[in-house]
N, C-alpha and C positions, 0 to 999 in steps of 0.2 A: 585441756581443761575447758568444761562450757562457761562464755561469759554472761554472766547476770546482770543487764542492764535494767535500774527504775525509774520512773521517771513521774511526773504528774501532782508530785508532792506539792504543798503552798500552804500559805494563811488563809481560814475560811473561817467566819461567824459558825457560831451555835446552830443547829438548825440547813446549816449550806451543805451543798454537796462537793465532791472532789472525784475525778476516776484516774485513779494509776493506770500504770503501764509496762510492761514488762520484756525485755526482749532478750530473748534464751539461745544462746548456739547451739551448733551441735546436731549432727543428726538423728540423734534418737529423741527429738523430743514428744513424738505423738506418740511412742507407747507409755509415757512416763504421765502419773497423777503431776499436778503441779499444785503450789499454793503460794497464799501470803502467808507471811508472819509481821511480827511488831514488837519492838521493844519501848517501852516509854524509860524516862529515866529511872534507875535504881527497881529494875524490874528487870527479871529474866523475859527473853523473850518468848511469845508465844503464837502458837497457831492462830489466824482469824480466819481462814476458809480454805477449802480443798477442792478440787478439780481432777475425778479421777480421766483416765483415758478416756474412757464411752463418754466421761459429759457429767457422772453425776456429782451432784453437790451437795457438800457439808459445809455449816458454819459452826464459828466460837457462839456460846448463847447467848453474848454479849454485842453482837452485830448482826444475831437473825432477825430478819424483816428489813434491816436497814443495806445492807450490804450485798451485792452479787458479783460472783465469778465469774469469768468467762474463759475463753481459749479457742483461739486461730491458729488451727495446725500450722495452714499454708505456710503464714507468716512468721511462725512462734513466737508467738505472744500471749501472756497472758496479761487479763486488765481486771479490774477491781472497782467497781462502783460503788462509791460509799455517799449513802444520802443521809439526810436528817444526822448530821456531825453535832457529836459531844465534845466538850471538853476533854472527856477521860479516854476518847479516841487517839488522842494527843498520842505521837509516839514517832518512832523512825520505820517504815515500812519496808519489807523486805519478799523479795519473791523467791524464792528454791522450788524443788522438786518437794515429794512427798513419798517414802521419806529423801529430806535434806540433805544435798550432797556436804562438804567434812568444811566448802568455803560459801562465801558468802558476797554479791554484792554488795554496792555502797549505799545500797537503799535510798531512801526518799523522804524526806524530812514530812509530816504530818502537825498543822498543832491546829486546832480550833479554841478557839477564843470565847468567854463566854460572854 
């Protein structure tokens, strides 16, 4: 089973920035898309960005222009640059593949303050 480690989460003002971090076992991770998701409370979770193999990128359209994917084969990792933080960014942050394997990391707590 690959393990899903997050990391990077914290308290930031309205306005601040934060970058996740992600670190994935396993050796298949370069032909695998990867992403974030987020669950705020009393909300399903949901996709906020995608990383296919080659590199290209999708966002939720509620974190375009603020937020960028990345991904370090070498190292497997994936990181998540989230600038100009909202309040309704608030949530528990989580990294999987794309699509998401059946488990889940422990994600990384997110809140911004307004």
């Amino acid at each position: 089973q690959v393990q899903l480690v997050e990391s990077g989460g914290g308290l930031v003002q309205a306005g601040g920035s934060l970058r996740l971090s992600c670190a994935a076992s396993g050796s298949a991770f370069s032909i695998f898309a990867w992403a974030w998701y987020r669950q705020a409370p009393g909300k399903q979770r949901e996709l906020v960005a995608r990383i296919g193999a080659g590199g290209t990128t999708t966002y939720a359209d509620s974190v375009k222009g603020r937020f960028t994917i990345s991904r370090d084969n070498a190292k497997k990792m994936v990181y998540l640059q989230m600038n100009s933080l909202k309040p309704e960014d608030t949530a528990v942050y989580y990294c999987n593949k794309h699509p998401h394997y059946d488990y889940w990391g422990q994600g990384t707590q997110v809140t911004v303050s307004s």
